[in-house]
N, C-alpha and C positions, 0 to 999 in steps of 0.2 A: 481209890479202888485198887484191890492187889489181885493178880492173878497166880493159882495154882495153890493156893493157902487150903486146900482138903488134900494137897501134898505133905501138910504134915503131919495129920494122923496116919496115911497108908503111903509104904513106900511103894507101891506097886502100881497107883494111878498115875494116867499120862493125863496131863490137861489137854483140853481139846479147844484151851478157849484161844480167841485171838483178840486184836485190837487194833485200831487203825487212828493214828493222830493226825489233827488238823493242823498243827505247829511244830517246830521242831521238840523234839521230847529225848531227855536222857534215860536210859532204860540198864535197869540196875539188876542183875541178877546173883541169888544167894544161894550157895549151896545150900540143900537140908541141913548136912551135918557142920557148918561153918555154922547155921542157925542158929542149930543145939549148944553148938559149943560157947556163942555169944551168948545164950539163955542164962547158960549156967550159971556166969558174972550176976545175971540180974532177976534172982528167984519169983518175983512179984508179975516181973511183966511175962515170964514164962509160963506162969500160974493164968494169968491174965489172958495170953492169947491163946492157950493150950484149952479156955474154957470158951472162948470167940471162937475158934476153930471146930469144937466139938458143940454147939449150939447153931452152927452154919451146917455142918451134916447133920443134925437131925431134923432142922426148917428143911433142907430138901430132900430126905426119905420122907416126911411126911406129907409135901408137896408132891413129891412121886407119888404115893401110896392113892392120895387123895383122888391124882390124875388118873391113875388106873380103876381106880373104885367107880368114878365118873365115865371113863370109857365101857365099862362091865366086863375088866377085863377078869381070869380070875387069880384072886389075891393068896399071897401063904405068907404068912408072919415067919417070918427066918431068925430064929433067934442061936446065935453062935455059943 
């Protein structure tokens, strides 16, 4: 499991998530732009997670969307 990974479509989101280990755990953090810049070497798997990443935002806007619908709350399709 990776946390902060809808940090690479928007730079503007803060994660809010946290985590708590039962064993000792190494915990590894990557710049976005150190990310990119490792991408680049390797076009397939940048292709590859760039399409994991944006298939995880739209499972949770529609998760969202769904949860709202079921609350009544009311809905507007926002299309940018």
């Amino acid at each position: 499991m990776t946390l902060g990974d809808e940090m690479l479509m928007d730079r503007d989101i803060i994660s809010g998530h946290s985590a708590r280990s039962m064993t000792y755990t190494d915990l590894v953090v990557l710049s976005r732009e150190d990310l990119f810049t490792i991408i680049a070497s390797f076009p397939s798997e940048g292709r590859r997670l760039r399409s994991k990443a944006t298939r995880r935002i739209v499972r949770d806007h529609i998760l969202a969307y769904s949860k709202a619908y079921k609350a009544g709350l009311p809905l507007k399709l926002i299309i940018p």
